[in-house]
Residue, then its C-alpha position, 0 to 999 in steps of 0.5 A: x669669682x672672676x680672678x685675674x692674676x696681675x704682675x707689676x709689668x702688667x699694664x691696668x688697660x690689659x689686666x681690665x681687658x681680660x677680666x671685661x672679657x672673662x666677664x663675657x664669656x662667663x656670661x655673669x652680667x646677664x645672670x645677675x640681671x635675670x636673678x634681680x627680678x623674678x620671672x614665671x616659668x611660662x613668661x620664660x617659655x613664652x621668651x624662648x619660643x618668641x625667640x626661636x620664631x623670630x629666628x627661624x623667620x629671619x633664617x628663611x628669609x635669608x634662603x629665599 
């Protein structure tokens, strides 16, 4: 649980800044969408290793 302390000198905007950024960081937007709908081991892999060729093309491409 994300808590964020607010006095009354604290403006709204600044009090919803920080939790938009503890959000972030906590990465905890990105958990519930991956917990919302179930996904096999393999497809997960299969992600993951798409990902890592992609960018491992896109970093030669940068060196040459």
């Amino acid at each position: 649980m994300l808590i964020v302390n607010v006095d009354s000198k604290t403006p709204l905007e600044k009090a919803l800044k920080i939790f938009k950024s503890k959000v972030i960081k906590t990465k905890l937007m990105t958990e519930l969408k991956n917990r919302k709908d179930f996904t096999k081991k393999s497809v997960k892999k299969r992600t993951e290793i798409k990902k890592a060729i992609y960018s491992e093309n896109f970093r030669r491409k940068e060196n040459n």
